[in-house]
Kinemage of the C-alpha trace (Angstrom):
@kinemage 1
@onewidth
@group {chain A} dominant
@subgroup {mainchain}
@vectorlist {calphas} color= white
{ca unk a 1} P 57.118 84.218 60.929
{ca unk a 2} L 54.812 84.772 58.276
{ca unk a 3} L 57.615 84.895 55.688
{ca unk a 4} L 58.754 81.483 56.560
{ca unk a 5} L 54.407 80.366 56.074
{ca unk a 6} L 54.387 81.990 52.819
{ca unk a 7} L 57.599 80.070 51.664
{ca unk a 8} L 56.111 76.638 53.152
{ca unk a 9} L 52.618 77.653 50.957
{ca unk a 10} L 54.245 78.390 47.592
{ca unk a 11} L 56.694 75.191 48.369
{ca unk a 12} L 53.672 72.764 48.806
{ca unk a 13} L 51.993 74.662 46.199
{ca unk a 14} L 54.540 74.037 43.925
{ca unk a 15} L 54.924 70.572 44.699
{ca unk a 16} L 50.958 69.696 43.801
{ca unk a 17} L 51.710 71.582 40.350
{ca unk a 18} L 54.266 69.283 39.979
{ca unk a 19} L 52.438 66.202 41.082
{ca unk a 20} L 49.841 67.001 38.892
{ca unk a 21} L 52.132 68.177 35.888
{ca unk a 22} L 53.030 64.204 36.350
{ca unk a 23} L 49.511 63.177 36.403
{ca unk a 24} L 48.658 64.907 33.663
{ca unk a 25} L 51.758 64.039 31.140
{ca unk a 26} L 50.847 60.230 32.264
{ca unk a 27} L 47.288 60.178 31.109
{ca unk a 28} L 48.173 62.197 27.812
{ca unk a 29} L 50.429 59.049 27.087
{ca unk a 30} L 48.273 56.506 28.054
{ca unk a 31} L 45.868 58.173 25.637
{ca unk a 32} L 48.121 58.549 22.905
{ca unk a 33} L 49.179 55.068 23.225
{ca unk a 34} L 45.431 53.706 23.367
{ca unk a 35} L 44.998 55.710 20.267
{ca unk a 36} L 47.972 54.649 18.576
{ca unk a 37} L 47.449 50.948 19.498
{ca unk a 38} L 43.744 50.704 18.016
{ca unk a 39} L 44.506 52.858 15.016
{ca unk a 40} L 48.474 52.710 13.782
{ca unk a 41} L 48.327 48.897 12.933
{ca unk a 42} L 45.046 48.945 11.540
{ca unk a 43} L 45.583 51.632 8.930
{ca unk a 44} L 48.673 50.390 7.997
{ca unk a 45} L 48.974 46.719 8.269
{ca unk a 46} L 45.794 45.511 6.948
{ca unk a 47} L 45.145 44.304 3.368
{ca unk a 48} L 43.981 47.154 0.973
{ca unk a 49} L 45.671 50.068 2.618
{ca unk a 50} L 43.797 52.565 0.398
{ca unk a 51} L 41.453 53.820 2.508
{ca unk a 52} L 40.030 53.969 6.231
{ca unk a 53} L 36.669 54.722 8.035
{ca unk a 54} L 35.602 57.795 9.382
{ca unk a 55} L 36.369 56.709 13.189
{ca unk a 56} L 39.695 56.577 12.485
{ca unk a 57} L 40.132 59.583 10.547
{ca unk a 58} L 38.790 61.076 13.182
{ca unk a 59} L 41.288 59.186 15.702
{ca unk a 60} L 44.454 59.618 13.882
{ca unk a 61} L 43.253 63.713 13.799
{ca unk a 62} L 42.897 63.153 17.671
{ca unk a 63} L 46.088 61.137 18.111
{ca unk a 64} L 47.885 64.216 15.923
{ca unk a 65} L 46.578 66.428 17.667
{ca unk a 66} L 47.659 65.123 20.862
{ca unk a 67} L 50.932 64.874 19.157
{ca unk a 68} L 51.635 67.922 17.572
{ca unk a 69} L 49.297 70.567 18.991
{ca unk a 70} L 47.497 73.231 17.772
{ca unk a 71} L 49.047 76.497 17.494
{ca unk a 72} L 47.304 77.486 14.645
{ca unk a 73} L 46.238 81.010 14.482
C-alpha cells in the first residue's frame, strides 16, 4: 500500500514541477518580450542610431542575459 502512496506523491509531485516549469518559461517570455518591445525599436529605429542611454544599455544586457545566459566561469 505504501508503494502505490509513494508513486501517487512523486506523480503529483512531478506534475507541480511541471506546472510550474510552465509558469516559469511563460513569465521569462513575457519579460523578454516587454524588454524587447521598449528597447529593440528604440535603439534601432530612431534617428541618430549612434548611441543609447544608460537604461537601455542596461536593458539590452538584461534582455541578453535572459537570452543567452550566463555560463561564464
Amino acid at each position: 500500500m505504501s508503494d502505490i502512496k509513494s508513486t501517487k506523491t512523486e506523480l503529483s509531485e512531478a506534475v507541480y514541477a511541471l506546472i510550474g516549469a510552465i509558469i516559469v518559461t511563460f513569465i521569462v517570455a513575457w519579460g523578454v518580450m516587454v524588454l524587447w518591445n521598449a528597447l529593440i525599436p528604440v535603439i534601432f529605429v530612431s534617428a541618430g542610431i549612434g548611441s543609447i542611454t544608460y537604461w537601455q544599455a542596461l536593458g539590452t544586457c538584461f534582455l541578453v542575459r535572459l537570452l543567452i545566459g550566463s555560463n561564464i566561469k
